[in-house]
Structures are given as structure tokens and as C-alpha cells.
N, CA, C and O atoms as CSV, one atom per row, in Angstrom:
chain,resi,resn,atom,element,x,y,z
A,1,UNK,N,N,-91.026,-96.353,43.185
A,1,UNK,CA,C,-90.743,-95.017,43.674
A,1,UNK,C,C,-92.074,-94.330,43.992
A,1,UNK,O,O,-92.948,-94.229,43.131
A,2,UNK,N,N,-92.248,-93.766,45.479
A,2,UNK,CA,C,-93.456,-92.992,45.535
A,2,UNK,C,C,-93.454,-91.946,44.730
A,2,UNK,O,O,-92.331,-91.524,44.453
A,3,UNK,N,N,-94.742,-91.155,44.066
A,3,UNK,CA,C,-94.984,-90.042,43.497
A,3,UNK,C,C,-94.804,-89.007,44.726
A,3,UNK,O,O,-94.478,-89.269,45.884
A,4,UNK,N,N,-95.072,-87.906,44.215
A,4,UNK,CA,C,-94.663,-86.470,45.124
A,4,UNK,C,C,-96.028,-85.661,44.661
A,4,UNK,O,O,-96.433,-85.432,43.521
A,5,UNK,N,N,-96.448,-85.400,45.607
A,5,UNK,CA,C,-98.124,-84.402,45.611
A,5,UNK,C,C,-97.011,-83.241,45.197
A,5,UNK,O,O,-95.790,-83.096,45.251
A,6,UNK,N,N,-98.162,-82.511,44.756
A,6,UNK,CA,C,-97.944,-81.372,44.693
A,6,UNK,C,C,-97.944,-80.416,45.690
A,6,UNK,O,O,-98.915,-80.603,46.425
A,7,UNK,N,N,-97.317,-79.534,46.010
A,7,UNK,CA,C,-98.327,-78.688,47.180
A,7,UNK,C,C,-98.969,-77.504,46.329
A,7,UNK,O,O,-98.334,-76.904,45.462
A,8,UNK,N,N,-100.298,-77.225,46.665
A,8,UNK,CA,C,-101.171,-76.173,46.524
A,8,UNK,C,C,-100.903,-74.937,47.689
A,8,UNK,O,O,-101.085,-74.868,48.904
A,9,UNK,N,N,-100.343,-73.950,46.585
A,9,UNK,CA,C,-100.932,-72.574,47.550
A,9,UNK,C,C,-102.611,-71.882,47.507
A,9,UNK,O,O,-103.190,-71.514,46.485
A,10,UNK,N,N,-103.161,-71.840,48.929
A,10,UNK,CA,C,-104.566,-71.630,48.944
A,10,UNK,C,C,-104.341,-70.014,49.053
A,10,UNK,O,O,-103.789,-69.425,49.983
A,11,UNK,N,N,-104.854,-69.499,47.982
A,11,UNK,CA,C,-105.184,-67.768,48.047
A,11,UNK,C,C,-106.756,-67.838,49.249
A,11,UNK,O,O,-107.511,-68.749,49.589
A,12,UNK,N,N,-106.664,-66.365,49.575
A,12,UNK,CA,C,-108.128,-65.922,50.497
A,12,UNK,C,C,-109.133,-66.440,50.063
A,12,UNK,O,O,-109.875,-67.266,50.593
A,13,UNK,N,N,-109.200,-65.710,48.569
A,13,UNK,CA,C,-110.290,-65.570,47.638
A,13,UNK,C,C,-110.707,-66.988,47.586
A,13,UNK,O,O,-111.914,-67.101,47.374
A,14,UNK,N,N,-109.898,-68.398,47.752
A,14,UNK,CA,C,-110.768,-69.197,47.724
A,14,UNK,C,C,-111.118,-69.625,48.951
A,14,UNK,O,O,-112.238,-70.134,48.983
A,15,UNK,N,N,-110.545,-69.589,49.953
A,15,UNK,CA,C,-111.207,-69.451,51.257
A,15,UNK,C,C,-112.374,-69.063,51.339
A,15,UNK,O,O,-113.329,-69.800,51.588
A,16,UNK,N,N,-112.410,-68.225,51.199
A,16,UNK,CA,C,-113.655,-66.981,51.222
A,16,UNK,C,C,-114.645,-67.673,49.810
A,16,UNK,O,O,-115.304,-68.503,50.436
A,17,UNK,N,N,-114.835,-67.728,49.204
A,17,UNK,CA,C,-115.274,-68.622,48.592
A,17,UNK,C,C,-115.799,-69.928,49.097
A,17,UNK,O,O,-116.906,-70.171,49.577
A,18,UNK,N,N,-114.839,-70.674,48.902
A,18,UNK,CA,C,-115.430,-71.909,50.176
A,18,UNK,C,C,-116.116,-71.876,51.055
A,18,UNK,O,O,-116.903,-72.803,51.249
A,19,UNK,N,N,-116.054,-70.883,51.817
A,19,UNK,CA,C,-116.991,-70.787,53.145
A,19,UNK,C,C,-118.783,-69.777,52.847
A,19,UNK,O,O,-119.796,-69.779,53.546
A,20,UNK,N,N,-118.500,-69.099,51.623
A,20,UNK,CA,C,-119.550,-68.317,51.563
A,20,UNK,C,C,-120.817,-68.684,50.760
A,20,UNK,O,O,-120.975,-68.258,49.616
A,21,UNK,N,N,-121.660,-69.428,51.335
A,21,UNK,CA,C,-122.449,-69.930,50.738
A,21,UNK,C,C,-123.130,-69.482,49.625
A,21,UNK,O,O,-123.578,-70.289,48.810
A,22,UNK,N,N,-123.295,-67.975,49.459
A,22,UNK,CA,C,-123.746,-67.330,48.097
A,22,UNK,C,C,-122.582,-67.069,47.377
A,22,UNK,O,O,-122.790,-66.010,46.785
A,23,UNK,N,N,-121.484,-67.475,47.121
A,23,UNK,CA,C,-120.399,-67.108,46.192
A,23,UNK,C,C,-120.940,-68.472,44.734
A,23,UNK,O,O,-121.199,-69.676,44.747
A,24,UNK,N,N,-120.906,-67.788,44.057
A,24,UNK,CA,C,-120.816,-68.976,43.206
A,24,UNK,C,C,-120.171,-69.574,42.738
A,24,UNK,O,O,-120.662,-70.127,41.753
A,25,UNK,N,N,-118.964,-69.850,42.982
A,25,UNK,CA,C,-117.563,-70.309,43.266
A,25,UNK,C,C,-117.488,-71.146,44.335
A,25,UNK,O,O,-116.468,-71.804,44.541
A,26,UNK,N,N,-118.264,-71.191,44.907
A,26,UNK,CA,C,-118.118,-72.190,45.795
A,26,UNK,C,C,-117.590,-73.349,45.875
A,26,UNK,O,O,-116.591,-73.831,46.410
A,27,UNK,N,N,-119.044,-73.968,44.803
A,27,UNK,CA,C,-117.971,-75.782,44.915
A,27,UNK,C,C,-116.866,-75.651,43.613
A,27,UNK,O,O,-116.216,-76.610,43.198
A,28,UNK,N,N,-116.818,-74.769,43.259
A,28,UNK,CA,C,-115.416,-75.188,42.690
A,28,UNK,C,C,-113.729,-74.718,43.533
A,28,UNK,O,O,-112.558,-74.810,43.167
A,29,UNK,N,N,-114.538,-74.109,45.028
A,29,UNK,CA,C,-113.411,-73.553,45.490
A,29,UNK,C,C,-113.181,-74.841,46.246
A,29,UNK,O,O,-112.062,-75.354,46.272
A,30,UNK,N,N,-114.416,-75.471,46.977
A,30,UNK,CA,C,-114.312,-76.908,47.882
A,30,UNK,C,C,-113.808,-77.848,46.884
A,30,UNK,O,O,-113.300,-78.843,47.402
A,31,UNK,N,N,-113.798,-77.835,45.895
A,31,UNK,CA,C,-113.713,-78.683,44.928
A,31,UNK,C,C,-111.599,-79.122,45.033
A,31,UNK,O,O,-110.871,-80.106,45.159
A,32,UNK,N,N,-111.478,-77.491,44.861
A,32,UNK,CA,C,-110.058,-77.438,45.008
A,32,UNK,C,C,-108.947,-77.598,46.509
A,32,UNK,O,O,-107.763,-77.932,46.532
A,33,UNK,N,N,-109.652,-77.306,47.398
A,33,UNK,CA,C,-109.337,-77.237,48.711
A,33,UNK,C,C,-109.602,-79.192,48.858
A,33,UNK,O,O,-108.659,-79.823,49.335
A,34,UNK,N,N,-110.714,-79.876,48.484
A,34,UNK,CA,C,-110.847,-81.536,48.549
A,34,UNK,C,C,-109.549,-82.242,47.716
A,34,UNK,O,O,-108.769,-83.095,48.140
A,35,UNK,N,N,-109.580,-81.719,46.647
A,35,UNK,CA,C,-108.569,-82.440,45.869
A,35,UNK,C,C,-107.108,-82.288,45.736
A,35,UNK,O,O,-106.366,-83.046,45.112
A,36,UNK,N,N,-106.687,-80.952,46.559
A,36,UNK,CA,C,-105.587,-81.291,46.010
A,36,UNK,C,C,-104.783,-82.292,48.006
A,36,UNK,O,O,-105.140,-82.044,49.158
A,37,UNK,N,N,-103.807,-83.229,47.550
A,37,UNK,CA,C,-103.585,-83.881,48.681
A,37,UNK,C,C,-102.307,-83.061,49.355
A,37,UNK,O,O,-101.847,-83.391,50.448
A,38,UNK,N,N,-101.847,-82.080,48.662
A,38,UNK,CA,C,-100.442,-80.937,49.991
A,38,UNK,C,C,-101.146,-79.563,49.426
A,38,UNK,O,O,-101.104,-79.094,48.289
A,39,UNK,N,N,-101.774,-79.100,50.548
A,39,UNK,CA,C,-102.299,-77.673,50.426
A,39,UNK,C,C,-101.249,-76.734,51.916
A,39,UNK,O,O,-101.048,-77.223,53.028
A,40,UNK,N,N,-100.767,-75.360,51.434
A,40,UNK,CA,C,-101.129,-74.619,52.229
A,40,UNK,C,C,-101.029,-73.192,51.974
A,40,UNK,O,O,-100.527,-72.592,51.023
A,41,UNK,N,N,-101.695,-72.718,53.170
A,41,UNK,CA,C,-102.195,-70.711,53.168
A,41,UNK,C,C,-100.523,-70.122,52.304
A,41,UNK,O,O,-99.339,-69.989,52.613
A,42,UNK,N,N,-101.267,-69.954,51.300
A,42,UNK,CA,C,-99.788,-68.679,50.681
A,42,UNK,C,C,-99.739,-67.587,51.478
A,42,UNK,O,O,-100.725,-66.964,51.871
A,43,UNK,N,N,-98.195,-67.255,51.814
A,43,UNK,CA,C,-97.441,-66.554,52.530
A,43,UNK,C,C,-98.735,-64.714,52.283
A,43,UNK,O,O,-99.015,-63.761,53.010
A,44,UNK,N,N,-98.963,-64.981,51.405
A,44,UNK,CA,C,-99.962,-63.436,51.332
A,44,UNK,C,C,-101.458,-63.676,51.872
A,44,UNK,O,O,-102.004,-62.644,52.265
A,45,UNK,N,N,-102.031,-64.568,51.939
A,45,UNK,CA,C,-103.493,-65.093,52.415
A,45,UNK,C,C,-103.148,-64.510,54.190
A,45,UNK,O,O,-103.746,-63.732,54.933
A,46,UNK,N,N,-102.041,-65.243,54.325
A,46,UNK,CA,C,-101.644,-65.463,55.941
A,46,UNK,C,C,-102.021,-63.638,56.587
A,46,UNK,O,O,-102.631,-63.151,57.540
A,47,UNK,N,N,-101.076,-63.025,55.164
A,47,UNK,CA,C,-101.255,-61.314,55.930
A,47,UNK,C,C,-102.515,-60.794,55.767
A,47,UNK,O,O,-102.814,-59.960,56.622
A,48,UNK,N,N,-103.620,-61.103,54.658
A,48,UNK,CA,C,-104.744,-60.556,54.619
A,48,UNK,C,C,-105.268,-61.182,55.649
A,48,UNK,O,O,-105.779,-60.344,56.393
A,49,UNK,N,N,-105.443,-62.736,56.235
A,49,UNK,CA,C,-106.184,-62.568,57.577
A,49,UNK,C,C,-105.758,-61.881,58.661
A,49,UNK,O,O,-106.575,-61.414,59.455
A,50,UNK,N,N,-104.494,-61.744,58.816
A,50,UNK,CA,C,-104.018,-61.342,59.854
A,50,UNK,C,C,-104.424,-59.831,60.400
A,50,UNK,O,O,-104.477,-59.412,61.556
A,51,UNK,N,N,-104.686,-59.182,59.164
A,51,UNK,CA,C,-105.306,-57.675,58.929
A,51,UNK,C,C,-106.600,-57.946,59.440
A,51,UNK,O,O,-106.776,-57.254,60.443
A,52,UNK,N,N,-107.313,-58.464,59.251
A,52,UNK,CA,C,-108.933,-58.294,59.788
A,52,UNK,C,C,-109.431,-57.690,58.378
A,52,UNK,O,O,-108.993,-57.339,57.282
A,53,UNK,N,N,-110.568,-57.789,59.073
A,53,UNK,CA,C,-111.873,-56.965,58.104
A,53,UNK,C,C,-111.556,-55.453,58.514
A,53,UNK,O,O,-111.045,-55.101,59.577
A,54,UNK,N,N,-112.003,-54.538,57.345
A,54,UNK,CA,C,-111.539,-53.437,57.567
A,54,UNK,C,C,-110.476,-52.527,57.323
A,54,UNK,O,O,-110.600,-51.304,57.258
A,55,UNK,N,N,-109.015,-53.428,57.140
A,55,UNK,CA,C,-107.649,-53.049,57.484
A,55,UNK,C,C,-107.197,-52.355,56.420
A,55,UNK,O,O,-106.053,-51.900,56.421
């Protein structure tokens, strides 16, 4: 019987993390975004980008 991944919901904060080279969270945000094998954007990440900077 195949196993079943999990899926990961990715919050902003680790987005934003991941990408920001002075966060110090960093590689543990890449860390999490590499490992898990079913990731995706939680339904609330989706609306904070969608807002922009600023909003």
C-alpha cells in the first residue's frame, strides 16, 4: 500500500522568511518548504498577498 504525504499549509510568514535573507528563520523556513513532499499556500497567505504591501 502506498503511504499518503501529508499536505503542508505554507503561512506568509514563512514565505517571507524563506526569501529574506536577513530573517533568521530562514533555513529553517527553506528547511520546511524542502521537506515537506504536498505543500500548499493556506487559503489566508493567498489573501495577504493578494493585498499588497501596504493594505
Amino acid at each position: 500500500m502506498a503511504s499518503r504525504a501529508t499536505l503542508v499549509l505554507i503561512e506568509t510568514d514563512v514565505l517571507v522568511a524563506a526569501i529574506d535573507p536577513e530573517d533568521p528563520r530562514r533555513k529553517e523556513a527553506g528547511g520546511i518548504l524542502t521537506a515537506a513532499r504536498r505543500r500548499s499556500l493556506s487559503p489566508y497567505a493567498l489573501i495577504e498577498l493578494d493585498q499588497g504591501p501596504g493594505a
